[in-house]
N, C-alpha and C positions, 0 to 999 in steps of 0.2 A: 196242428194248431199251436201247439206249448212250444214247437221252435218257431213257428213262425213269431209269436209273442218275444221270442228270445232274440230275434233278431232283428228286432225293433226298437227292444233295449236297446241293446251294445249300437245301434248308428245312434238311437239317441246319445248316448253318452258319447260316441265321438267326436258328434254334435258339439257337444257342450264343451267339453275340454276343446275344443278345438278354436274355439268362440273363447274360453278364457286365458289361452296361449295368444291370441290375437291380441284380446285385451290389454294382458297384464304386458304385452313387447308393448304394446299403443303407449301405455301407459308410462312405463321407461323411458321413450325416444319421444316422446311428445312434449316438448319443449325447445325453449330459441336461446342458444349461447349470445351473451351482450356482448355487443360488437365497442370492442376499446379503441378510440382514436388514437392515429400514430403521434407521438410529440420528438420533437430530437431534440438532443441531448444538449445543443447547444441555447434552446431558447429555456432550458429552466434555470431558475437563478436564486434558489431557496429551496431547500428538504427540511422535514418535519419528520423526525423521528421519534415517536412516542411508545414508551413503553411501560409498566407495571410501578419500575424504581428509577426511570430515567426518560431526558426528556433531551433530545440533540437540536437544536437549530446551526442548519449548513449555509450560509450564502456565498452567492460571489460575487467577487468585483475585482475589476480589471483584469478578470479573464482567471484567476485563482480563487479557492476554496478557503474560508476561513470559518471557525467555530465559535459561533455567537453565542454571549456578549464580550466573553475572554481575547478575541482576534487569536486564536493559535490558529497558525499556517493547518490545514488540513493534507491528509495523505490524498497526492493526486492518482494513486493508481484503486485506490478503495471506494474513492469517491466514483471513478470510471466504473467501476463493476456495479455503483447503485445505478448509475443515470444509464449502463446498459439494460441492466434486470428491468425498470419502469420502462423503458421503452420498446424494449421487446415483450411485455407480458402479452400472453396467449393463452386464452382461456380454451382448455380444451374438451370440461366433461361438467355438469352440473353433478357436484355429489349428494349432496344432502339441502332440501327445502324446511328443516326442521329445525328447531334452535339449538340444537345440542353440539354446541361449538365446545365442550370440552373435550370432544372426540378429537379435535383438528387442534387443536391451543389456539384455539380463535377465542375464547373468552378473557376476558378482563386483568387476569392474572395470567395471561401468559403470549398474548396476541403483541405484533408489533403494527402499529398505525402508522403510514407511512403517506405522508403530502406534498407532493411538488408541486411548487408553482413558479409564473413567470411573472414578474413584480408583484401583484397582487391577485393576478389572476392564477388559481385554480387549477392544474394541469393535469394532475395525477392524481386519487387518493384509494386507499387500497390497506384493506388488516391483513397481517401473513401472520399464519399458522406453521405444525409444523411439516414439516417435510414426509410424504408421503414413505413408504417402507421400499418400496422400487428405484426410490433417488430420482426418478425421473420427472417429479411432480411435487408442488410445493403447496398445502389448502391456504385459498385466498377468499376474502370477502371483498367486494366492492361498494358494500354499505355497510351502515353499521350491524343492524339488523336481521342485512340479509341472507340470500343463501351462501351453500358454501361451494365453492368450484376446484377442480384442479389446475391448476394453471402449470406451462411445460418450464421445467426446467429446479433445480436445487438454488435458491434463491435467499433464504433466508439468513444463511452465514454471514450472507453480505449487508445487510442491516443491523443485527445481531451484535452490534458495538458499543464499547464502552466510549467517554472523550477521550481519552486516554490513548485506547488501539486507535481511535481515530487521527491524532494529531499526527503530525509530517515527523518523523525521526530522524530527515536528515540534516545532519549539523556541519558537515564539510561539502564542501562543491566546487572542484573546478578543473578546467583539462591540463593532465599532468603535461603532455607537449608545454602551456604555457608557462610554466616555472622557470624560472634563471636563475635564482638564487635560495637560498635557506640557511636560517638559524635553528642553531639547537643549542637548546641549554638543560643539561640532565645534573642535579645537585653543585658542583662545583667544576662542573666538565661542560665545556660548550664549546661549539665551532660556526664558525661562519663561512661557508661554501658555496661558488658560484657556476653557470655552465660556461665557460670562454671558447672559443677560437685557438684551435693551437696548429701550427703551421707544421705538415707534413714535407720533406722534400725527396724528391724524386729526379735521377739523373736519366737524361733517354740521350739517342742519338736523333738530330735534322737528317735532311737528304744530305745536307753537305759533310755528314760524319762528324759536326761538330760537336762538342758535349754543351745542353744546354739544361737547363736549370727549373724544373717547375717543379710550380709551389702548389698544392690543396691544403684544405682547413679539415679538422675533426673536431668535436666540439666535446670538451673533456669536461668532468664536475672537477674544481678544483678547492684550494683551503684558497684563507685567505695570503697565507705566506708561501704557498704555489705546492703544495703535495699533492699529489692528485689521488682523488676518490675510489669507490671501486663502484662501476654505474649501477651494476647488479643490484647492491644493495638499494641504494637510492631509488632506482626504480620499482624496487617491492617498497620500499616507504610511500612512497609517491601512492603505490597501488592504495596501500591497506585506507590510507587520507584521502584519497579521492572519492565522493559518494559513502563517505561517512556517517554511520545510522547509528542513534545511541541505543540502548536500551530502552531508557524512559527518560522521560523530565524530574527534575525535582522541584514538588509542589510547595509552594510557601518560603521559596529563596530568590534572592536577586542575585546577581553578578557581583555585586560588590560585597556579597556576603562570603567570600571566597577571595583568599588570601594566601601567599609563600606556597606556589604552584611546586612541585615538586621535578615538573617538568614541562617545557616551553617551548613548542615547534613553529616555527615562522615561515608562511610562503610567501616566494613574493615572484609576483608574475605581472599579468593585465591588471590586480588589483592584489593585494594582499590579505592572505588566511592565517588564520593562525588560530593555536589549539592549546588550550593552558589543560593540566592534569593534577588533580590535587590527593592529598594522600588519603586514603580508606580510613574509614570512623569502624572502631569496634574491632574487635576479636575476629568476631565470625562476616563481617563484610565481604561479600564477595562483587561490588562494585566501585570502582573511581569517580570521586564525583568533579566533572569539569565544566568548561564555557568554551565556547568558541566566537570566531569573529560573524559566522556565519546566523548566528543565533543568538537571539537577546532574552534564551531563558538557560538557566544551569541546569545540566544532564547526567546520565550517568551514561557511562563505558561500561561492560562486562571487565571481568579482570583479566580476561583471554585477550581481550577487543586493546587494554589498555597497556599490559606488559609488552603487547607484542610491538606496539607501535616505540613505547619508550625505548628505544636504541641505543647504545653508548655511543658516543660520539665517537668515540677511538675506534671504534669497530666499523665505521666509514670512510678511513681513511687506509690506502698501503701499505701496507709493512714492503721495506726495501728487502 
């Protein structure tokens, strides 16, 4: 009788735990991931980045990114990784239905609020928390209030901007092939150099054995009183000027607040570049502050970025 009683317990109890194992999974997987509408990339035309100490408005027009209300050109490859991340979000796990968004930096102080839209309509909005511990998952809210989700993917860096990292750094552009000519002017030393035509010749024989006479071209850097260059050089000049990225801007100068360049590089191709370099303020400066044609704000160079480029003019030209 006392086992039979015994083993009436233990199925009750399997009973029950077995009924609270059902439960408690029920109670885990029992809910509906919100289904996000696709949007592409090309019909949004304003981001809203809001955060704790900073507040970014992005629009575009005519097809490029600028930083309202200043108009700085925006980085078009930074800007690609936002309008990626919002368009690919993928909710893939409900974490928490509770408010304790300081678990995620979902709260107030620390959450990034992010709104695209497409003229005035509404396309995207989304809080990013931080980045899950696996890197594979980023906590997002999709209301203010609401829950918190994992969404796939390491996302947040790419919002996570000053205006500053955000604006376009680059300050020179254009294809070295189209240059023909350049000026340099380094302190009291300058040259004027251009690509010419120079005629090679060459003697063959006809079928008739006769000696006849052809001409090809090579296309040499020259001075302007006919020395010729050395292209090596030129074409690492060429390189370092092409797709030119400054450091930073400098805030609260104009172009004409810069004066007695210390050095003066001139392209001149389909349109004309050019690159002025002015001399370092202070002792411990470790940057050039310059202007260029491509850019109507003053910038700085690294002083890696600016020595390199300053070249002697003599140092372009052959030694016989």
């Amino acid at each position: 009788m006392k086992r039979y009683k015994t083993n009436i317990i233990l199925i009750a109890l399997i009973i029950v735990l077995s009924l609270y194992v059902f439960m408690h999974k029920k109670d885990k997987t029992n809910y509906k991931l919100p289904e996000i509408s696709d949007i592409e990339k090309t019909e949004i035309t304003k981001l809203e980045i809001a955060a704790i100490n900073s507040d970014i408005i992005l629009k575009k027009k005519s097809g490029n990114w600028y930083i309202d209300p200043e108009g700085y050109p925006a980085d078009k490859d930074k800007i690609n990784r936002m309008l990626d991340s919002l368009k690919n979000i993928k909710v893939t796990a409900l974490v928490s239905q509770l408010k304790n968004y300081n678990l995620y930096d979902l709260n107030d102080e620390k959450k990034i609020t992010i709104k695209a839209w497409n003229k005035d309509k509404l396309k995207r909005l989304c809080e990013i928390g931080k980045t899950a511990s696996s890197y594979r998952h980023t906590f997002i809210k999709l209301e203010k209030d609401g829950p918190v989700y994992h969404a796939e993917g390491d996302f947040r860096s790419s919002f996570d901007l000053t205006k500053d990292k955000l604006r376009d750094t680059l300050v020179l552009s254009f294809e070295k092939n189209e240059i023909s000519a350049i000026n340099i002017d380094k302190g009291n030393a300058n040259i004027a150099l251009a690509l010419k035509d120079v005629q090679n010749k060459e003697q063959k024989n006809n079928e008739q054995k006769e000696e006849v006479e052809h001409k090809s071209t090579t296309k040499v850097w020259q001075t302007d009183d006919g020395k010729i260059c050395i292209k090596s050089k030129i074409d690492e000049l060429l390189g370092k000027l092409s797709g030119l990225k400054c450091k930073q801007y400098i805030e609260n100068k104009t172009k004409d607040d810069f004066k007695d360049p210390i050095f003066t590089i001139i392209l001149k191709g389909t349109k004309e570049n050019k690159l002025l370099i002015f001399p370092m303020h202070g002792e411990d400066a470790t940057e050039y502050p310059c202007i260029s044609s491509a850019t109507e704000y003053p910038f700085f160079l690294t002083k890696y970025q600016a020595e390199n480029i300053m070249i002697d003019p003599e140092e372009i030209v052959e030694k016989k």
